[in-house]
C-alpha atoms as a printed R data frame, in Angstrom:
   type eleno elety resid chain resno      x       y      z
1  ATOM     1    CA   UNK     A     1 49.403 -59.524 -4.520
2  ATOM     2    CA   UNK     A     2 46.191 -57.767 -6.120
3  ATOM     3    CA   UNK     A     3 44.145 -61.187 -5.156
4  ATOM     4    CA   UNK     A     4 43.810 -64.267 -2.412
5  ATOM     5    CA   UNK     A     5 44.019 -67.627 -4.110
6  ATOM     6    CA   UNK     A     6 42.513 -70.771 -1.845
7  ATOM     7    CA   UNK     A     7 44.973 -71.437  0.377
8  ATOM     8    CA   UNK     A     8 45.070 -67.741  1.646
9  ATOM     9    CA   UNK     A     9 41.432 -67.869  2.353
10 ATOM    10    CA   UNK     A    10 41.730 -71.442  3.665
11 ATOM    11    CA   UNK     A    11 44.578 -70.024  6.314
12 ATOM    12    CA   UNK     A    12 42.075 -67.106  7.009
13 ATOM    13    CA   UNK     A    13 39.057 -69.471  7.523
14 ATOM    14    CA   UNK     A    14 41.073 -71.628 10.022
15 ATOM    15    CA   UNK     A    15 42.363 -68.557 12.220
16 ATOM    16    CA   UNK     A    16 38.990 -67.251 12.449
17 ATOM    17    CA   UNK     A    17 37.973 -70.855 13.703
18 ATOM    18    CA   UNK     A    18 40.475 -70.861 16.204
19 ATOM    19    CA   UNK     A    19 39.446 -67.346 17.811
20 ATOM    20    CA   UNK     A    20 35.871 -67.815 17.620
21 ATOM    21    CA   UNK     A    21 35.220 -71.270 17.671
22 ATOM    22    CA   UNK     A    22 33.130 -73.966 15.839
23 ATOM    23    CA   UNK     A    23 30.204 -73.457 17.829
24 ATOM    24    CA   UNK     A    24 30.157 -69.658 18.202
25 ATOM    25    CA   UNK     A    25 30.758 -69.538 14.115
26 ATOM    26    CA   UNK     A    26 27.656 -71.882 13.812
27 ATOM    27    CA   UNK     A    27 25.342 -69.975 15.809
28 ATOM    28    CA   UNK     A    28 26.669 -66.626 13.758
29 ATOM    29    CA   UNK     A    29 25.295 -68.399 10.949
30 ATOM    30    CA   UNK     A    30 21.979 -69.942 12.043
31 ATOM    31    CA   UNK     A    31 21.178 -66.503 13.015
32 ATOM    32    CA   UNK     A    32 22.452 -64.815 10.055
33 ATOM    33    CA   UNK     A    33 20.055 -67.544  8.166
34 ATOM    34    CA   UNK     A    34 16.975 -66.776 10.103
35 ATOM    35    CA   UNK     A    35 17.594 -62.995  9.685
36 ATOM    36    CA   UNK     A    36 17.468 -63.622  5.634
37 ATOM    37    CA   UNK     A    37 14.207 -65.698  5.955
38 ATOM    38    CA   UNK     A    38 12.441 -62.878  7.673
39 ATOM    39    CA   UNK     A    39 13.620 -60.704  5.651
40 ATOM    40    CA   UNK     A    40 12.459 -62.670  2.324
41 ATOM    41    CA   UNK     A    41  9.216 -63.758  4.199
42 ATOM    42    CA   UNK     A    42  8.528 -60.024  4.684
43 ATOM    43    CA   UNK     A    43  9.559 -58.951  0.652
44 ATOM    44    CA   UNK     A    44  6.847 -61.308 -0.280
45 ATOM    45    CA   UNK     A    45  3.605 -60.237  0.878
46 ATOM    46    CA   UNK     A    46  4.108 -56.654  1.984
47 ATOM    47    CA   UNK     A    47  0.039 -55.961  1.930
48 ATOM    48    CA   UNK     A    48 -1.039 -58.546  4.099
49 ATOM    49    CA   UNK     A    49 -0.818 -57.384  7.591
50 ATOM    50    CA   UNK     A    50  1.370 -58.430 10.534
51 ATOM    51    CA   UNK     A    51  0.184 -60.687 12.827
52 ATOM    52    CA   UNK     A    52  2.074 -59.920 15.232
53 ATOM    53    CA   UNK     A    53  1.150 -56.077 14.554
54 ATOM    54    CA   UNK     A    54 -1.891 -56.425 17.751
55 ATOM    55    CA   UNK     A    55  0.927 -56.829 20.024
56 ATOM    56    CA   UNK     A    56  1.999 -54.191 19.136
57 ATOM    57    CA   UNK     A    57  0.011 -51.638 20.810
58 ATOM    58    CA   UNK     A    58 -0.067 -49.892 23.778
59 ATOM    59    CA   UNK     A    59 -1.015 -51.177 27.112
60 ATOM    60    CA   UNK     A    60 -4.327 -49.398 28.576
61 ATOM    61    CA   UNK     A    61 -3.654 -50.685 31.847
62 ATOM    62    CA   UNK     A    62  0.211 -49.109 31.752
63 ATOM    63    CA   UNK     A    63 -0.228 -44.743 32.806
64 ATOM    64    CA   UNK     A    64  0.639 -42.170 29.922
65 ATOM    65    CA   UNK     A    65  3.674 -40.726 30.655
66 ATOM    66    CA   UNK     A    66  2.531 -37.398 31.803
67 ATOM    67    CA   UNK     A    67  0.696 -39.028 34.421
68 ATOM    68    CA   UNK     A    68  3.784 -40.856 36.000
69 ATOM    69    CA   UNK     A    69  5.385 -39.697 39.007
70 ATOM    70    CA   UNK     A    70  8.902 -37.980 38.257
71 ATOM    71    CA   UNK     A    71 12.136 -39.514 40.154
72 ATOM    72    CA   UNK     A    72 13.424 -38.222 43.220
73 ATOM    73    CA   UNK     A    73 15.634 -35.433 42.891
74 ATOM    74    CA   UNK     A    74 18.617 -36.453 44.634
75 ATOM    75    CA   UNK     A    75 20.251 -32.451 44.974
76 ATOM    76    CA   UNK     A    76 17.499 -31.648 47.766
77 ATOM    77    CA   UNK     A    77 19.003 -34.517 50.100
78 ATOM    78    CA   UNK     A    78 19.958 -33.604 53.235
79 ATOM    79    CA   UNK     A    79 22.429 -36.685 54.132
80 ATOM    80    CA   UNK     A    80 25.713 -35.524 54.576
């Protein structure tokens, strides 16, 4: 009882198959794939810097936040 021989895991594997599905499973694992690739890609070279890291910044065009307008305050409504 202390460990799963083969055919425990292989009755596992096919009851996981039948709730989630081939195609859900597959996509699990493509992304699951990509996520280690990034993550390897960005072990590699952590001096050189990101291109994406320009992107990142803020927009000029966008206000700061103390200049935005605050919401209506919907406890002074006089509706019924």
């Amino acid at each position: 009882m202390g460990s799963m021989s083969i055919w425990h895991w292989i009755i596992v594997l096919v009851i996981v198959a039948l709730i989630f599905g081939t195609k859900k499973l597959r996509n699990i694992g493509e992304d699951m794939g990509s996520a280690v690739k990034g993550f390897k890609k960005g072990l590699q070279d952590p001096t050189e810097p990101d291109a994406n890291a320009q992107q990142l910044k803020a927009d000029p065009l966008e206000p700061a936040a103390s200049e935005k307008k605050p919401a209506p305050d919907s406890t002074n409504s006089t509706a019924p």
